[in-house]
C-alpha positions as CSV (number, residue, x, y, z in Angstrom):
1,X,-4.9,21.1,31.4
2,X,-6.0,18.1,33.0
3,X,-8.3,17.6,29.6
4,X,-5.1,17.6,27.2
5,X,-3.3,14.9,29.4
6,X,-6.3,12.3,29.5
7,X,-6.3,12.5,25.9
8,X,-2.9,11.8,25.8
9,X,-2.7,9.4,28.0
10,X,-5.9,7.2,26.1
11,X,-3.9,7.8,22.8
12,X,-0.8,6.3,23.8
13,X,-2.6,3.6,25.9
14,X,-3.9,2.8,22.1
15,X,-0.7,3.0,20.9
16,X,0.5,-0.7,20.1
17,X,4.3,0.2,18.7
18,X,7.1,3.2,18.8
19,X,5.7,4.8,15.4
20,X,1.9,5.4,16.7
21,X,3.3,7.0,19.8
22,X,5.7,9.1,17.7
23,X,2.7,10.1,15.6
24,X,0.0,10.3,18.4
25,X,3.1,12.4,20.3
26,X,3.7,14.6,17.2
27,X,-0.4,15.2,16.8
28,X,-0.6,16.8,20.2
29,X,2.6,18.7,20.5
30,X,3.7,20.0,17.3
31,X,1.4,22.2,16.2
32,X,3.1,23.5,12.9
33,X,2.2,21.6,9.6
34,X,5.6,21.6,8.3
35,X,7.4,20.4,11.0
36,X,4.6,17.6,11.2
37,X,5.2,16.4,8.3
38,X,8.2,16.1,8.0
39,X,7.8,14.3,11.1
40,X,5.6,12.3,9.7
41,X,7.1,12.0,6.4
42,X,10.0,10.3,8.5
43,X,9.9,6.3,7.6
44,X,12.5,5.3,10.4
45,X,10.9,5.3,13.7
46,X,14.2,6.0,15.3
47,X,14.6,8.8,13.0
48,X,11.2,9.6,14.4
49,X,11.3,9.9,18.0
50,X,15.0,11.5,17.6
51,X,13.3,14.4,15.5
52,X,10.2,14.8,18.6
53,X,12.6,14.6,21.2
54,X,14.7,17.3,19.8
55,X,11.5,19.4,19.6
56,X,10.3,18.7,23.1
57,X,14.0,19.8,24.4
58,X,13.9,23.1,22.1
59,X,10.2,23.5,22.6
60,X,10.7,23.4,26.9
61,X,7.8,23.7,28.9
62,X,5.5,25.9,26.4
63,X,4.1,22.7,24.8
């Protein structure tokens, strides 16, 4: 929805570095607790964004 995306989109304007968009990515798409925080629990960012983009992949168009 056109509601979720403009709320996105303002987040990650907001988003100064790689680990707020990870988070503010990981806020909106992954919706169970564990996998957030582990997520979340994650200190490398690199670590970080290789962990949502395997989700996004696995996840496909649902999220």
């Amino acid at each position: 929805p056109s509601e979720v995306n403009e709320q996105v989109n303002s987040t990650l304007d907001r988003a100064g570095d790689s680990a707020t968009c990870s988070d503010a990515v990981a806020q909106q798409f992954i919706h169970d607790p564990n996998d957030r925080q582990r997520l979340l629990e994650t200190p490398e960012v690199r670590k970080r964004i290789d962990f949502l983009i395997k989700f996004l992949k696995k996840a496909g168009p649902s999220v």
